[in-house]
N, C-alpha and C positions, 0 to 999 in steps of 0.2 A: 479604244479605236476599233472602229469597225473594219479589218483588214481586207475584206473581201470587196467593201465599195471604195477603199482606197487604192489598191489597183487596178481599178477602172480608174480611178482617178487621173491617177499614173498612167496607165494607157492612152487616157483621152489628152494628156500632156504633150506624150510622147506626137500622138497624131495632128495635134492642133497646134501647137507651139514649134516644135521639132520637124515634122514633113509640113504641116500648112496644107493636109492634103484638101484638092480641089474635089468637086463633085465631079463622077465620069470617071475620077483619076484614076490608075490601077495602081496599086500599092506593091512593088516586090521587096518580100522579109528574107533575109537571112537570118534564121532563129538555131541558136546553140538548142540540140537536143535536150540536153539536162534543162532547159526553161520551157519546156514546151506548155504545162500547162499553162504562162504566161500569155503563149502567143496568141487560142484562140480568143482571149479578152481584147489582148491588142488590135487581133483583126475586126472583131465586133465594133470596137468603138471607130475605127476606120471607116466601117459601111454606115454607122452614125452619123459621121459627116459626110456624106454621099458619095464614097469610095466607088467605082464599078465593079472592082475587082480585087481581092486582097491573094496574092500567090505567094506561098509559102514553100521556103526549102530549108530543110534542117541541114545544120552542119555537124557530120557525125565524127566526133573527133575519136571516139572507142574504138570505132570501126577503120580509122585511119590508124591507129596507131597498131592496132592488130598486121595491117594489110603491110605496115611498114618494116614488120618482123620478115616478111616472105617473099615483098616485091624488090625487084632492084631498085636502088635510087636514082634513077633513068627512068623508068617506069612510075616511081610516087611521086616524080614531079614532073611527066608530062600533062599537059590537060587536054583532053578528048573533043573533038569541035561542038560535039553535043552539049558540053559544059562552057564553051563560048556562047552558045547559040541561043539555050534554056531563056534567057533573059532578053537578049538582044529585041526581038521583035517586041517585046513591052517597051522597053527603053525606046524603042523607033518609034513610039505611038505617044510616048508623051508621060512614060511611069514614073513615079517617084521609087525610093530606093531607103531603106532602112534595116538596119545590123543589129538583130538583139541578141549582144554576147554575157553567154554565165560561164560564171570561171570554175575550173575545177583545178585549181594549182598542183595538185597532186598527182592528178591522171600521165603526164609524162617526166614522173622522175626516174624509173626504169627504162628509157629509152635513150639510144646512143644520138651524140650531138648530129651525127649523117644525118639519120633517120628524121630526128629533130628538123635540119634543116630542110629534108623533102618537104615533110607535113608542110610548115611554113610557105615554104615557094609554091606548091602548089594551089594552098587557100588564096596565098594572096594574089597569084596570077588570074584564078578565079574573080577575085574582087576587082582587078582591074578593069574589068569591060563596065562596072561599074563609074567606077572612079573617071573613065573616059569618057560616061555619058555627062556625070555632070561637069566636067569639065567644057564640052563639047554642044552638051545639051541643055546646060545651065538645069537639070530637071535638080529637085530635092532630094537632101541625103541625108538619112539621119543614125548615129552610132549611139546605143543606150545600151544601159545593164538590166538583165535580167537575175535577182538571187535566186541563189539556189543553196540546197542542202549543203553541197559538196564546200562550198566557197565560204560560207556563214561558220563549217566546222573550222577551215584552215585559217583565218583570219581572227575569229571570235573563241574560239574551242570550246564551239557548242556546236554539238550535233542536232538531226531530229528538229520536230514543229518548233521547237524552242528557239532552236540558234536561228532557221530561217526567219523567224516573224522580228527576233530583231534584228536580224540586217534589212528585212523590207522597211522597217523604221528608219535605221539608219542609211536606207537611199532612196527612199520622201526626202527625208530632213535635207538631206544632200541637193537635193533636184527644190527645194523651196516649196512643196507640197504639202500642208496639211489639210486638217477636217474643215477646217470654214473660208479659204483664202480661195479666191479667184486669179485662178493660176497663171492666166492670160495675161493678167493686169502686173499679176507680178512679176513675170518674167519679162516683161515690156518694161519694168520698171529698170531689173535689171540692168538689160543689155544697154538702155539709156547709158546707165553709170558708167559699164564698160567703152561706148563711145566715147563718152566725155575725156575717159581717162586717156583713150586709144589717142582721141585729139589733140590730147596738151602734147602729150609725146610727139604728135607728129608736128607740132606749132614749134617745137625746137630747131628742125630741121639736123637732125643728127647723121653725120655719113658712115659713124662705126660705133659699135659698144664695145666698153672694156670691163669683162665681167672680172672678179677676182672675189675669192674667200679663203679661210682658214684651211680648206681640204685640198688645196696646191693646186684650183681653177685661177688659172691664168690666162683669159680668152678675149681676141680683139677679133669682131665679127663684124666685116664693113656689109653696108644699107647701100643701095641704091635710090637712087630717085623716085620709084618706081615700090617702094618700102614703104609701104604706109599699115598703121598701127589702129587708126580708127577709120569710120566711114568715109567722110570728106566728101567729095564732091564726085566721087566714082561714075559715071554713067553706065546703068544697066541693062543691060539685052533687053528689045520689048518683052519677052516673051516671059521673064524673070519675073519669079514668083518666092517673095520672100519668106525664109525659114531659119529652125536655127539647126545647125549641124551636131550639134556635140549635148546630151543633156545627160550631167548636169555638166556645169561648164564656169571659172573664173578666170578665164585667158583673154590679154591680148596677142594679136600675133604677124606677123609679115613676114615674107619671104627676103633673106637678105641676099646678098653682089656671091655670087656661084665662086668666084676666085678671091675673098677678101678674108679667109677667116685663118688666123694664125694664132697658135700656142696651144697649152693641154687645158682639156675639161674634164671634171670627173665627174661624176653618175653621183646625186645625191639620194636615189631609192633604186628600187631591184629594177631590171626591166625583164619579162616576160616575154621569149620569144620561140616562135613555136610549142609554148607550151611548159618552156624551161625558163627555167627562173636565172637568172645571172644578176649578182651582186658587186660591189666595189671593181669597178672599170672607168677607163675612161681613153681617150682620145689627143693622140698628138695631131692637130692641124697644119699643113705646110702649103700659100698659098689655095687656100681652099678645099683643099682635098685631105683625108685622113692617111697618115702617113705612119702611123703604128697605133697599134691598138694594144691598150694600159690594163692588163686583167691576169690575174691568176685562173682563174677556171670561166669556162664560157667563154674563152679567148678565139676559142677553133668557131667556134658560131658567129661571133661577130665579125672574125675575120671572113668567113662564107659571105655574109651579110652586105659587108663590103666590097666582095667582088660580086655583087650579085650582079651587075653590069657597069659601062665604062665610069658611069656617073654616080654609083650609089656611095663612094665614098663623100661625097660635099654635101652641105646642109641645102636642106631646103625650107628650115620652118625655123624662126626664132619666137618664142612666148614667152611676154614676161607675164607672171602669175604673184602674187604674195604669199612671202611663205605664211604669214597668220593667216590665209584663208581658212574659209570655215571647214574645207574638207582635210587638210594640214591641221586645225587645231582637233579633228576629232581622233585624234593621238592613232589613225590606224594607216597600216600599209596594207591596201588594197588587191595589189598584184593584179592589177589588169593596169592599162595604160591611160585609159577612157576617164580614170577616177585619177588614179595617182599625177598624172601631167596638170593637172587643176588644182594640185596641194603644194605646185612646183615650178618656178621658172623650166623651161623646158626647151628643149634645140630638137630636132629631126634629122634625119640621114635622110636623102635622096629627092623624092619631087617638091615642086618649090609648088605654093600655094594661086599663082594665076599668072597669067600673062606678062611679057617684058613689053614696056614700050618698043614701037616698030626702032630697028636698026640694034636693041640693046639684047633681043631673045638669048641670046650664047649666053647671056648673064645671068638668068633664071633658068636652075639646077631643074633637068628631067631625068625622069628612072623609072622603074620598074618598081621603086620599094618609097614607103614613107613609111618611116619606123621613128617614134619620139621616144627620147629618153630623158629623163629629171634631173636637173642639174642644181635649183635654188636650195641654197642652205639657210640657216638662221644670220648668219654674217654676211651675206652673200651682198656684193654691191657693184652695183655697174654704172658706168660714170659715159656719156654720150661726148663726143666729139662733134662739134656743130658744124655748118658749111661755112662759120667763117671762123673756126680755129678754137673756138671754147671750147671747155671743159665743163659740164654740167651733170649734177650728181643724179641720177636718175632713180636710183634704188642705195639705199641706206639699212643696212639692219637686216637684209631681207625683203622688205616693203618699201613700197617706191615714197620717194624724198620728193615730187615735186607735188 
């Protein structure tokens, strides 16, 4: 394998498939330091497709975590309006917007859960002027991995050229990239499948799921009207320029009813937050909202997490995923979210994924925070409740039964 025209490859994925960028378009990156020599590729094949502008800002997570030894926790998580602003007049003009994160799972395990949580709050309040454009602005957004040395060691435990070139392997294979395929066509093919599926689900007409497995998940998560799982008959802003969000990606997903979700869920992989890894937890629900948080260690972080504001205790994102997917059968845990939420049924904490129909908005969860965490197990099964009183078995085994 030629590794060096295969990340152009990869790059040319990410900007073609994943932003959709237009000609004129300016393109703002969020690129993890440790991937940098990723990004000038990525930018290049950007201005390939007639980019006007490619503006890059690194996120320097070494330098935050230093800064978070010496500054008050006041101070590492306020944000500076020049750090609202940096982006802002792209986004007014019509930017797209893409995150290439590399993980260094190791870089904050000496650092206290506070600290921990500044770092956090303060990237992601960052990311929000973001998040608010395409919400607002309908403009593209796209979240992708970048390998790097650090992540290939902690996952593979291989160091050096070595461990990198095969995790760049193994996130081609991941993303449906290799040497002869026309990546456009495949990932069209794709996302087809994922509709189809999104469709049946929503052809049931289901008002709650009752997930339950072997690991003491016992969750009824009511849907609104306003839940939808596949395309359907959506009408989209003129202005709407289609993209895909998440690459690589095997999720459907909808925002379920803000007040409907009742009983415990546990966490079936780590979740990575601020930096820190947290294992075995999970979540008491009462009428919507999380109402104790299930965790020996990581407990103080999630609990932060959850008062991040009034709303970030309630879900805002249900995804079912198979657990035989292909990023699930490649027997690894990933430790970023980006990857691992795609090997796993998966729920969110905080903003819901669009719009409530007029009169129903109090129903669709907003916040400050979208944090997913993995919940599908290999037993894992959820059984839908219809609008007129059935029971229908949705997922079986892990993998969906219809």
């Amino acid at each position: 394998m030629d590794l060096e025209k295969m990340k152009h490859k990869y790059a040319y994925t990410l900007a073609k498939v994943g932003l959709n960028v237009q000609k004129g378009q300016t393109v703002l990156v969020e690129a993890a330091i440790e991937g940098w020599e990723f990004t000038s590729i990525f930018a290049e094949e950007c201005y390939k497709l007639g980019a006007g502008n490619v503006v890059v800002h690194y996120l320097d997570l070494p330098n935050m975590k230093v800064a978070a030894k010496y500054r008050s926790d006041e101070d590492m998580r306020r944000v500076e309006d020049w750090e609202y602003q940096m982006n802002q007049k792209y986004l007014d003009e019509g930017a797209c917007y893409v995150r290439l994160e590399g993980v260094n799972p190791k870089l904050m395990e000496d650092v206290s859960e506070k600290n921990s949580n500044a770092i956090f709050a303060h990237v992601d309040t960052v990311r929000n002027v973001m998040r608010k454009a395409s919400r607002e602005k309908h403009c593209q957004w796209l979240i992708a991995m970048v390998p790097t040395v650090e992540w290939a060691e902690y996952i593979l435990g291989k160091g050096g050229e070595e461990g990198l070139e095969e995790l760049w392997k193994i996130v081609l294979k991941l993303c449906y990239i290799d040497e002869t395929n026309d990546v456009v066509e495949t990932w069209k093919e794709n996302r087809r499948k994922n509709a189809e599926r999104g469709n049946a689900v929503d052809a049931l007409k289901v008002t709650k799921l009752h997930y339950t497995a072997s690991n003491g998940t016992d969750l009824v998560v009511g849907l609104g009207p306003w839940s939808k799982f596949g395309r359907g008959d959506r009408p989209m802003p003129a202005n709407f320029i289609p993209f895909c969000p998440n690459i690589p990606t095997e999720e459907i997903c909808t925002t379920p009813h803000k007040f409907q979700t009742n009983g415990v869920v546990y966490a079936s992989r780590p979740l990575v937050l601020g930096g820190k890894k947290i294992e075995n937890f999970g979540f008491r629900f009462e009428n919507g909202k999380v109402v104790e948080v299930l965790a020996d260690e990581g407990k103080e972080m999630l609990e932060a997490l959850i008062a991040t504001d009034a709303n970030a205790g309630y879900l805002g994102e249900a995804a079912l995923v198979e657990y035989h997917s292909p990023i699930s059968m490649s027997g690894l845990v990933y430790y970023t979210t980006l990857i691992d939420e795609n090997a796993s049924c998966h729920l969110a904490l905080g903003r819901g994924l669009g719009a409530a129909p007029k009169g129903q908005e109090d129903c669709i969860n907003d916040s400050q925070i979208h944090v997913d965490f993995m919940i599908g197990t290999p037993d894992m099964k959820i059984v839908g409740t219809t609008e007129d009183g059935r029971e229908v078995e949705i997922f079986r085994d892990g993998d969906f039964a219809i």
